[in-house]
PDB file of N, H, CA, C and O in Angstrom:
ATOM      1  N   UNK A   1      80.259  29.033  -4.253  1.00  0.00           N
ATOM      2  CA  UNK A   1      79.342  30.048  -4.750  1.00  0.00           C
ATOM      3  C   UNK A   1      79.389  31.264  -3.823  1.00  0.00           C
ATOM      4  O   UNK A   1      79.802  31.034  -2.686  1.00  0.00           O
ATOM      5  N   UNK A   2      78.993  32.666  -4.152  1.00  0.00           N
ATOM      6  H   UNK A   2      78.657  32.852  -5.075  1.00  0.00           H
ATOM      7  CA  UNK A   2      79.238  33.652  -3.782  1.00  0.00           C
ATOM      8  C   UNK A   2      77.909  33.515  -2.905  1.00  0.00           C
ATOM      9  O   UNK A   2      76.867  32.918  -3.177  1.00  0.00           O
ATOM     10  N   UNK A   3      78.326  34.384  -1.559  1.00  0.00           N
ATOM     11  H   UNK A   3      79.173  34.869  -1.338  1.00  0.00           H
ATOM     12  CA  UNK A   3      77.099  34.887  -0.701  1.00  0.00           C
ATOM     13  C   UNK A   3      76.872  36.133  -0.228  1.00  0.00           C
ATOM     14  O   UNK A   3      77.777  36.739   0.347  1.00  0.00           O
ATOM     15  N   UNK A   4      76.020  36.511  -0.352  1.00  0.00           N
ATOM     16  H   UNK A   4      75.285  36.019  -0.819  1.00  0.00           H
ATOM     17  CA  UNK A   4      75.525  38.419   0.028  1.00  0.00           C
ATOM     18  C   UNK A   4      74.666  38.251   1.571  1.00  0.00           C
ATOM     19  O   UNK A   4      74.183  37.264   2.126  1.00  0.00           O
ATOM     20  N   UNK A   5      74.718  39.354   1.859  1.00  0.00           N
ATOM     21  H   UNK A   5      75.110  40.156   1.409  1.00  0.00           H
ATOM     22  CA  UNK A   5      74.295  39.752   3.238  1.00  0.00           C
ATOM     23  C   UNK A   5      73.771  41.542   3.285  1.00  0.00           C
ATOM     24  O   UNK A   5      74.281  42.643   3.076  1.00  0.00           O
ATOM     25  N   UNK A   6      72.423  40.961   3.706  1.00  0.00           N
ATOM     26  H   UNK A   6      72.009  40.067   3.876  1.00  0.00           H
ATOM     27  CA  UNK A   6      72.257  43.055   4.156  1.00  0.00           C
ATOM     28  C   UNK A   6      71.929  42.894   5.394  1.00  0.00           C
ATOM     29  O   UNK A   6      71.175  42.077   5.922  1.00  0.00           O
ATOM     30  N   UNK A   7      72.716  43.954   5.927  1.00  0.00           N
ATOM     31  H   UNK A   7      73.329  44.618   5.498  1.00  0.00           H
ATOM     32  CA  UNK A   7      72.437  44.229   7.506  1.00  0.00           C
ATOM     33  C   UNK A   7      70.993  44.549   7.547  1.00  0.00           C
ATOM     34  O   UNK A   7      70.439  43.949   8.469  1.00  0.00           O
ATOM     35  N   UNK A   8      70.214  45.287   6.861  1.00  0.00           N
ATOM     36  H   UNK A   8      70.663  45.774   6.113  1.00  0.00           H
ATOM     37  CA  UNK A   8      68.719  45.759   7.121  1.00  0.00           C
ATOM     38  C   UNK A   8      67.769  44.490   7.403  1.00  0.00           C
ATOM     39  O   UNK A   8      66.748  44.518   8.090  1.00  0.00           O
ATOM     40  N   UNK A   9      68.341  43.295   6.694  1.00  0.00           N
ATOM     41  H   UNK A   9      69.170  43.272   6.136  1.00  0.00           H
ATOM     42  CA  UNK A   9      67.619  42.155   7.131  1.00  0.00           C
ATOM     43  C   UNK A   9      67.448  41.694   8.857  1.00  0.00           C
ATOM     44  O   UNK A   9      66.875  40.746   9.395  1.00  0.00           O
ATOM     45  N   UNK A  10      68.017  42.530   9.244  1.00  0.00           N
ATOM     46  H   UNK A  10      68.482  43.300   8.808  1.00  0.00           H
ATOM     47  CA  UNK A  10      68.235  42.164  10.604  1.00  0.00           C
ATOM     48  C   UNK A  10      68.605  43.100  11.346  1.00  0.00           C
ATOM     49  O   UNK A  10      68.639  42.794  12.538  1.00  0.00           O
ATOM     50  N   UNK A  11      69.000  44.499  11.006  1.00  0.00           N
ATOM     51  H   UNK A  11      68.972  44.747  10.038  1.00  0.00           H
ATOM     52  CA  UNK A  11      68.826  45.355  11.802  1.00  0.00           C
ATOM     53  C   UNK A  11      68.118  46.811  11.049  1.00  0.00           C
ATOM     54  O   UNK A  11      68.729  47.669  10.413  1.00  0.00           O
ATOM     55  N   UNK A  12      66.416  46.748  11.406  1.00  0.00           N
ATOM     56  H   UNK A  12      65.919  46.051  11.923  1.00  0.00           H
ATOM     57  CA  UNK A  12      66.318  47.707  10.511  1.00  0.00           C
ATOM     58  C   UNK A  12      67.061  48.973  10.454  1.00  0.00           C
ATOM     59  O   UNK A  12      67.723  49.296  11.440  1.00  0.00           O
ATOM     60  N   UNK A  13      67.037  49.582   9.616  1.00  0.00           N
ATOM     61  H   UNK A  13      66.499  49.320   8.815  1.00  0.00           H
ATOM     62  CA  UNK A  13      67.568  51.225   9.107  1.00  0.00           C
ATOM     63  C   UNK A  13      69.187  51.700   8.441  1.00  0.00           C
ATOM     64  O   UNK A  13      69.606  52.683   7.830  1.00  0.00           O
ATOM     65  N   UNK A  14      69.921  50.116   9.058  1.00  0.00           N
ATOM     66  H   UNK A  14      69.581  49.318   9.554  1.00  0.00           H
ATOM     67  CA  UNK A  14      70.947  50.462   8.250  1.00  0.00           C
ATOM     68  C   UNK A  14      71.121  49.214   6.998  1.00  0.00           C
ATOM     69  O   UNK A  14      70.898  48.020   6.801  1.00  0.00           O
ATOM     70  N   UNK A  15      71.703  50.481   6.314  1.00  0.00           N
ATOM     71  H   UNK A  15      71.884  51.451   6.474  1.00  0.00           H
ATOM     72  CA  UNK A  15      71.696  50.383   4.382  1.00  0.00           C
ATOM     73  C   UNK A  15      72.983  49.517   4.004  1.00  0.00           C
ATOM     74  O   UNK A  15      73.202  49.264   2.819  1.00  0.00           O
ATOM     75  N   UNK A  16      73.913  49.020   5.105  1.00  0.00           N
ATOM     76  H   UNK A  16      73.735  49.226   6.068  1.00  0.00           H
ATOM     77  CA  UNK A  16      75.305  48.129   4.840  1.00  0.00           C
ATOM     78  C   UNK A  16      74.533  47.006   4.259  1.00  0.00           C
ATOM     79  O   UNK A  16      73.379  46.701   4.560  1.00  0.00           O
ATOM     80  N   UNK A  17      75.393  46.355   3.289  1.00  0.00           N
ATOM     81  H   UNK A  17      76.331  46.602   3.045  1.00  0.00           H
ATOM     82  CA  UNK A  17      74.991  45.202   2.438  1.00  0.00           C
ATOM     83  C   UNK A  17      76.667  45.010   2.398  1.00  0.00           C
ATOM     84  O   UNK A  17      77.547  45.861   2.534  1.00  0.00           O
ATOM     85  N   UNK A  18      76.777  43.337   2.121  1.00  0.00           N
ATOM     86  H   UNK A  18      76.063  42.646   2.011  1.00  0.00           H
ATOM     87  CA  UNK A  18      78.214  42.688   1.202  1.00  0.00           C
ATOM     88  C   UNK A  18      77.786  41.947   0.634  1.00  0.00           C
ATOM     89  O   UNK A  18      76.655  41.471   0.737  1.00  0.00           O
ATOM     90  N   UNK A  19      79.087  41.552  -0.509  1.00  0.00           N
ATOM     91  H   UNK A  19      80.005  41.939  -0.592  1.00  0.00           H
ATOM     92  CA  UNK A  19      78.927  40.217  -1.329  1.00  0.00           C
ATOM     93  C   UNK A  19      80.704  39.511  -0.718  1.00  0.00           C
ATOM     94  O   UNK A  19      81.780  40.082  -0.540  1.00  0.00           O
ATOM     95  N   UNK A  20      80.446  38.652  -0.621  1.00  0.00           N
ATOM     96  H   UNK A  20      79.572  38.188  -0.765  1.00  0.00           H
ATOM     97  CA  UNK A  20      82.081  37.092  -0.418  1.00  0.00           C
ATOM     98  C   UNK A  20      82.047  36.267  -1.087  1.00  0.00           C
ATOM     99  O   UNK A  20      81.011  35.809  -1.570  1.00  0.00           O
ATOM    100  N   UNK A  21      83.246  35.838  -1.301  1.00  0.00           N
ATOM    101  H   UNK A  21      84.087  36.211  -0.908  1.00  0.00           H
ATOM    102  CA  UNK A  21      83.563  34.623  -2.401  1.00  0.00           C
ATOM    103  C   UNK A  21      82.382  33.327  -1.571  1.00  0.00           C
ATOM    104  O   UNK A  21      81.486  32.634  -2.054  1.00  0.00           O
ATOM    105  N   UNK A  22      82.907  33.449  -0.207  1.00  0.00           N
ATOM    106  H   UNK A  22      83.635  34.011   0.185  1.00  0.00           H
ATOM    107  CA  UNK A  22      82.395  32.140   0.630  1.00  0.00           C
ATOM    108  C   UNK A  22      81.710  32.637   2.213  1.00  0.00           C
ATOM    109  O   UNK A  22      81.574  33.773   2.668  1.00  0.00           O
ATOM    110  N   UNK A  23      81.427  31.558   2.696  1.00  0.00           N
ATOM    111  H   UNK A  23      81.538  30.635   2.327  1.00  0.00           H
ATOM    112  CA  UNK A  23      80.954  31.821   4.205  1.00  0.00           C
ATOM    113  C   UNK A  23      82.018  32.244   4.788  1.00  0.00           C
ATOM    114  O   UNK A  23      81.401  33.043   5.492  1.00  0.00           O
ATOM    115  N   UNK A  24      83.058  32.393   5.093  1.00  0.00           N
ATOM    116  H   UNK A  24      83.559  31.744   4.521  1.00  0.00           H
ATOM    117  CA  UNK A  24      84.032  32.350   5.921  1.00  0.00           C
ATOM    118  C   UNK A  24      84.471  33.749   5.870  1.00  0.00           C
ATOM    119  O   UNK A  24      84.739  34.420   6.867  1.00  0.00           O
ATOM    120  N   UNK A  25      84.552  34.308   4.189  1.00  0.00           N
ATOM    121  H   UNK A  25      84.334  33.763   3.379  1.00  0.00           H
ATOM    122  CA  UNK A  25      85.374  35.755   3.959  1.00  0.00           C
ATOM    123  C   UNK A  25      83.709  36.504   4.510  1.00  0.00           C
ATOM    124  O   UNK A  25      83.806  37.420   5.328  1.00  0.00           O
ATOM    125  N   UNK A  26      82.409  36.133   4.093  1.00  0.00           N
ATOM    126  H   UNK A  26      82.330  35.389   3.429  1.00  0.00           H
ATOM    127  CA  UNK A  26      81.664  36.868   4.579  1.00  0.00           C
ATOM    128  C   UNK A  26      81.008  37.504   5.849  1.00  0.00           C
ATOM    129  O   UNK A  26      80.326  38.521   5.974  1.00  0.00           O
ATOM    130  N   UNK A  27      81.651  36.110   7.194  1.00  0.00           N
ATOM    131  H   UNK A  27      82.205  35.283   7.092  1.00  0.00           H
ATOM    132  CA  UNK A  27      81.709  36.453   7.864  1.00  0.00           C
ATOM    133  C   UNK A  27      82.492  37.220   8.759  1.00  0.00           C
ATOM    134  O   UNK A  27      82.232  37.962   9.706  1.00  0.00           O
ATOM    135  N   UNK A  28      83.628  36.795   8.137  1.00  0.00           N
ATOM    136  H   UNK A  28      83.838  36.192   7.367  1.00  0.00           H
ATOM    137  CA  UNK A  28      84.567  38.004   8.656  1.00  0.00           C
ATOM    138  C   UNK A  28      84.170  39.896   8.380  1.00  0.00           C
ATOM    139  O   UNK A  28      84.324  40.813   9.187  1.00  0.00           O
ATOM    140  N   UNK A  29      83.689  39.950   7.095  1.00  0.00           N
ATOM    141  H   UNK A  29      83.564  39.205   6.439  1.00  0.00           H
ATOM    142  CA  UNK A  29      83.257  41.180   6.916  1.00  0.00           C
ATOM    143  C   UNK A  29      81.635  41.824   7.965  1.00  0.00           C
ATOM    144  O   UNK A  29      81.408  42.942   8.427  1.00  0.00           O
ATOM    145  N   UNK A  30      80.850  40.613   8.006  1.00  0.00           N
ATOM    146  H   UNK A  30      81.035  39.704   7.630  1.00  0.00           H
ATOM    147  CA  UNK A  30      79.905  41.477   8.682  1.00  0.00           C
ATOM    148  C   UNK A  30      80.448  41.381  10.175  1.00  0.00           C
ATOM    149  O   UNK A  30      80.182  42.414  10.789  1.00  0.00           O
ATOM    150  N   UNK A  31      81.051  40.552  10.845  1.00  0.00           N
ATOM    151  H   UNK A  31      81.267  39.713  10.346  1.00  0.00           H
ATOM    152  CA  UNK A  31      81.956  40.768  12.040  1.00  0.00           C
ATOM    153  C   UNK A  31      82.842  42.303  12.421  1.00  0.00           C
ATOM    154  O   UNK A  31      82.891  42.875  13.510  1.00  0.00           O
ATOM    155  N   UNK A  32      83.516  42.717  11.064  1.00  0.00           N
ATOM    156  H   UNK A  32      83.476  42.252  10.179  1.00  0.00           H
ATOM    157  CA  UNK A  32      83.985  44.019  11.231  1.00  0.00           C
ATOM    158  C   UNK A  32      83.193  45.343  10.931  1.00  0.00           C
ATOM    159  O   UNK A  32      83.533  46.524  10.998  1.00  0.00           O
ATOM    160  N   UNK A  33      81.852  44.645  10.527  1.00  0.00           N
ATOM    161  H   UNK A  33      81.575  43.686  10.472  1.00  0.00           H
ATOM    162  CA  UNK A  33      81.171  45.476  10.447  1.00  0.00           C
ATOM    163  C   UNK A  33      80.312  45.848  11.899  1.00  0.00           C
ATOM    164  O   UNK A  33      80.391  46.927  12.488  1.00  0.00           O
ATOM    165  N   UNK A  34      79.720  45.017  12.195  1.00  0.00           N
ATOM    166  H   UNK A  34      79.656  44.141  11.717  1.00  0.00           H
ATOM    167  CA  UNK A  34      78.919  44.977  13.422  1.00  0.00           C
ATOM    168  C   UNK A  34      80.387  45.683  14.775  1.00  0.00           C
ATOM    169  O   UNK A  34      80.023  46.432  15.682  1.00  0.00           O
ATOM    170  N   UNK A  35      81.398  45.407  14.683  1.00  0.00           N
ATOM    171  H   UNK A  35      81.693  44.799  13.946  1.00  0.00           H
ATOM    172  CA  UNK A  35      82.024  45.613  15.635  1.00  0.00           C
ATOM    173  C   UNK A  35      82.289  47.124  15.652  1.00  0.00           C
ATOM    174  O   UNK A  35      82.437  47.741  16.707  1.00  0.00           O
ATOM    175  N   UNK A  36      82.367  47.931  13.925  1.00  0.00           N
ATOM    176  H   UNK A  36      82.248  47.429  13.068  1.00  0.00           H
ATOM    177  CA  UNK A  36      82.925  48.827  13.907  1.00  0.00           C
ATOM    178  C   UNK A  36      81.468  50.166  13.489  1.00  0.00           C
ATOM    179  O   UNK A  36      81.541  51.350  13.160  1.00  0.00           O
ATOM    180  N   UNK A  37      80.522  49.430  13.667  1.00  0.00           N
ATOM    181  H   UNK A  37      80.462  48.468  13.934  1.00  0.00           H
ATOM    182  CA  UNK A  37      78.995  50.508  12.820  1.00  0.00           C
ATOM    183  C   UNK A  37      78.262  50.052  14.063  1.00  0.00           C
ATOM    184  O   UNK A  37      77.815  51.034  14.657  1.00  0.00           O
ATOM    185  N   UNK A  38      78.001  48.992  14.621  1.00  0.00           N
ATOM    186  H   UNK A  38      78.364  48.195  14.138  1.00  0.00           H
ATOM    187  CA  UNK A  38      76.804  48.581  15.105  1.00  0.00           C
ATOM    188  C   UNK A  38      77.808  48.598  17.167  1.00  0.00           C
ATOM    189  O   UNK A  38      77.004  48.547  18.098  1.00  0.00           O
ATOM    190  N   UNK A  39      79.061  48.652  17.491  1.00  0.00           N
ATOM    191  H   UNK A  39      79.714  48.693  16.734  1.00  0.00           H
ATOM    192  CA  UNK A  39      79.865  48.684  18.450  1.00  0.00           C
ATOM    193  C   UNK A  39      79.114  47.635  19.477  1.00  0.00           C
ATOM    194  O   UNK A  39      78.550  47.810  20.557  1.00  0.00           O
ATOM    195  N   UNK A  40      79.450  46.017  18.355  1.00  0.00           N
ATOM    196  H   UNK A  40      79.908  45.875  17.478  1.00  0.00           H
ATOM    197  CA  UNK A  40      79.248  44.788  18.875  1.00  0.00           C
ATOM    198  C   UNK A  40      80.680  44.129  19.109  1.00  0.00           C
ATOM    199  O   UNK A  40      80.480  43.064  18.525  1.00  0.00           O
ATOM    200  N   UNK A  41      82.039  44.049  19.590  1.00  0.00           N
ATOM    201  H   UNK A  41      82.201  44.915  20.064  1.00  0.00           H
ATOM    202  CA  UNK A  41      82.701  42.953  20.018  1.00  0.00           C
ATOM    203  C   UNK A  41      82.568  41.791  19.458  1.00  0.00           C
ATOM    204  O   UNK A  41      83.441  41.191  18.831  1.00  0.00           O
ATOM    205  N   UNK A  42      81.124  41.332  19.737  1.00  0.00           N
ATOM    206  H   UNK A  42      80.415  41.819  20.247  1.00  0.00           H
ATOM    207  CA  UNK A  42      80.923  39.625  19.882  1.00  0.00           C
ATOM    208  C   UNK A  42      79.866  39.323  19.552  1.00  0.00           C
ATOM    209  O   UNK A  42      79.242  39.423  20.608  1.00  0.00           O
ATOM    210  N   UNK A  43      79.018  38.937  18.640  1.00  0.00           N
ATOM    211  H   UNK A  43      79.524  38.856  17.782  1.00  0.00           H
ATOM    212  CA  UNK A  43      77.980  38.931  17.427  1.00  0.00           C
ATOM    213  C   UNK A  43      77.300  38.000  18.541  1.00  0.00           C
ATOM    214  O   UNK A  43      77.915  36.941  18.668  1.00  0.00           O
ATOM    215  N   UNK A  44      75.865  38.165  19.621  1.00  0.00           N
ATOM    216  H   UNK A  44      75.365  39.025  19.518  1.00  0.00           H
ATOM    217  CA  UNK A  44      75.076  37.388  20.538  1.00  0.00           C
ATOM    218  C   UNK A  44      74.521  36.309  19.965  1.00  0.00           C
ATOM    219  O   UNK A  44      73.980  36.727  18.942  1.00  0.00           O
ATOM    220  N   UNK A  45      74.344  35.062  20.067  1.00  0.00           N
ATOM    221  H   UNK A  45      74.784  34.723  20.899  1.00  0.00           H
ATOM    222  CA  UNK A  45      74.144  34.060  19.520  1.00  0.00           C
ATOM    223  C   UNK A  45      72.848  34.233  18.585  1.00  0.00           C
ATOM    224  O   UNK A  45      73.047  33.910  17.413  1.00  0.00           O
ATOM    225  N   UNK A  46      71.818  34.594  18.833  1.00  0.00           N
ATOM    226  H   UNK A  46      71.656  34.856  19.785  1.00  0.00           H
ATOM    227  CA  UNK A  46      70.250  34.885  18.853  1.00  0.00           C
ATOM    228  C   UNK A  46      70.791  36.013  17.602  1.00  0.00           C
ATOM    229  O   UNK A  46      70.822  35.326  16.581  1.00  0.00           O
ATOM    230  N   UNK A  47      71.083  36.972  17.364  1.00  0.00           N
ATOM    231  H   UNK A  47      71.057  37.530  18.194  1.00  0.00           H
ATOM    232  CA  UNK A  47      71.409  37.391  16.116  1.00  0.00           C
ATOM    233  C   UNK A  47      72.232  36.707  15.179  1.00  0.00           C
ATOM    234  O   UNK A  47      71.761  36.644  14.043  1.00  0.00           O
ATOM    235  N   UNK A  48      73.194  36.250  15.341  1.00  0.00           N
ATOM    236  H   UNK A  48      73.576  36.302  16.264  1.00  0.00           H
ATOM    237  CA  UNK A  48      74.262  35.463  14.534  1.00  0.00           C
ATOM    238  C   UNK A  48      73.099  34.442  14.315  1.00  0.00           C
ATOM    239  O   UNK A  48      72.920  34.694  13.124  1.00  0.00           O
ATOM    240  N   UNK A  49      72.272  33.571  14.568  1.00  0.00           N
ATOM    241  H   UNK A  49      72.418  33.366  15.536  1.00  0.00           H
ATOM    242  CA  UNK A  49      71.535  32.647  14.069  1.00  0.00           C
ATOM    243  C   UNK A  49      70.160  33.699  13.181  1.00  0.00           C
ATOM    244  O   UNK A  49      69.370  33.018  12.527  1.00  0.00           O
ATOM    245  N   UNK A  50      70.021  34.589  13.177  1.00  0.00           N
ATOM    246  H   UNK A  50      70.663  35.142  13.708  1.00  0.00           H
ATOM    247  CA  UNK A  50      69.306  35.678  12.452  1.00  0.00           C
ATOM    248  C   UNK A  50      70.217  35.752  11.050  1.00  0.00           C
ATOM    249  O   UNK A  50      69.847  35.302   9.966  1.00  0.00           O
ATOM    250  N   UNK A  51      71.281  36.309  11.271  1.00  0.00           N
ATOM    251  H   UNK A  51      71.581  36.674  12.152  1.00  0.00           H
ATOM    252  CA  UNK A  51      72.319  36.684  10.407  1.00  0.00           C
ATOM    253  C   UNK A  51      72.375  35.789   9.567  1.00  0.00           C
ATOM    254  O   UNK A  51      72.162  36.029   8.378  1.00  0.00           O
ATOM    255  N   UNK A  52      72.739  34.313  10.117  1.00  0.00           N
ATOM    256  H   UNK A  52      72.912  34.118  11.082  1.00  0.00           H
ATOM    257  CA  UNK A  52      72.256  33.076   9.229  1.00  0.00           C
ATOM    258  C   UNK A  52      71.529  32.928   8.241  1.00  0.00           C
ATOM    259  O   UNK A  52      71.795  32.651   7.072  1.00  0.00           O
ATOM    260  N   UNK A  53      70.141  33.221   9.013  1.00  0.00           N
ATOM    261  H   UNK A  53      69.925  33.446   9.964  1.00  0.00           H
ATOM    262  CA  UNK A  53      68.907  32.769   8.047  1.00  0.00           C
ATOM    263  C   UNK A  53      68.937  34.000   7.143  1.00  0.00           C
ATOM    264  O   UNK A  53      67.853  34.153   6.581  1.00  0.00           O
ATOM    265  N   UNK A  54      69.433  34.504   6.973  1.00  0.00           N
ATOM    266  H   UNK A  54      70.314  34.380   7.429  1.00  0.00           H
ATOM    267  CA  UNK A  54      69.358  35.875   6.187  1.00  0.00           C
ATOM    268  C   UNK A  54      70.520  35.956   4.560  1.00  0.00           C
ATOM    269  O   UNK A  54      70.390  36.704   3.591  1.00  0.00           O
ATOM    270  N   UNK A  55      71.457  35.012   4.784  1.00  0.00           N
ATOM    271  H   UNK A  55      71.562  34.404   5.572  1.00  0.00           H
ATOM    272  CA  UNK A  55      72.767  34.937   3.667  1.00  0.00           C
ATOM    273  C   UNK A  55      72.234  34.316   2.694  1.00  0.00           C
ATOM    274  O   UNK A  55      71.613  33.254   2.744  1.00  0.00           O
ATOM    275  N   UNK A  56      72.481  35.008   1.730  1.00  0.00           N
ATOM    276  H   UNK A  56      72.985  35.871   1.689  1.00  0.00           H
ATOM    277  CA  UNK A  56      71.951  34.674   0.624  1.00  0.00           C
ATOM    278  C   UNK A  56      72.913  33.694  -0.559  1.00  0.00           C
ATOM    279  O   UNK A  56      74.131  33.839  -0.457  1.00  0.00           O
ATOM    280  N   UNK A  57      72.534  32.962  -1.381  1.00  0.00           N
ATOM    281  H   UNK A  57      71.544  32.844  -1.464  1.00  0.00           H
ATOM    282  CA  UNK A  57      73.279  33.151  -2.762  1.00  0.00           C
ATOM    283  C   UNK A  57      73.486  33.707  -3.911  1.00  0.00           C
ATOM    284  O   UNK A  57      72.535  33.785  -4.688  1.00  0.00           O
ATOM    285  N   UNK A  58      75.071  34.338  -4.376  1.00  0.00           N
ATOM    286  H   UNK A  58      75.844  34.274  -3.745  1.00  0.00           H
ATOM    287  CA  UNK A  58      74.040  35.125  -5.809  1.00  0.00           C
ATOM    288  C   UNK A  58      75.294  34.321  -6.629  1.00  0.00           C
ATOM    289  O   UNK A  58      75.349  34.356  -7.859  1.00  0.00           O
TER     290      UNK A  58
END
């Protein structure tokens, strides 16, 4: 099943959202996102478990 993600869930003010086939393609996308909008490297554990509770199904 497909899963969506908005960054605002977890970092207020920005408007980035995705949709992925799966967990795996979705994390790769908010990974290049955070590395390349948010100039994170390495997603800190304490958010990535945020990021978590936040993926949705659609």
């Amino acid at each position: 099943m497909a899963k969506k993600f908005a960054c605002s869930d977890v970092v207020s003010g920005c408007s980035w959202s995705t949709i992925a086939k799966d967990e795996t393609d979705l994390f790769h996308k908010i990974s290049e996102h955070a590395k390349h909008v948010h100039k994170m490297d390495t997603i800190p554990d304490d958010i990535l478990d945020k990021v978590k509770s936040k993926i949705q199904e659609v």
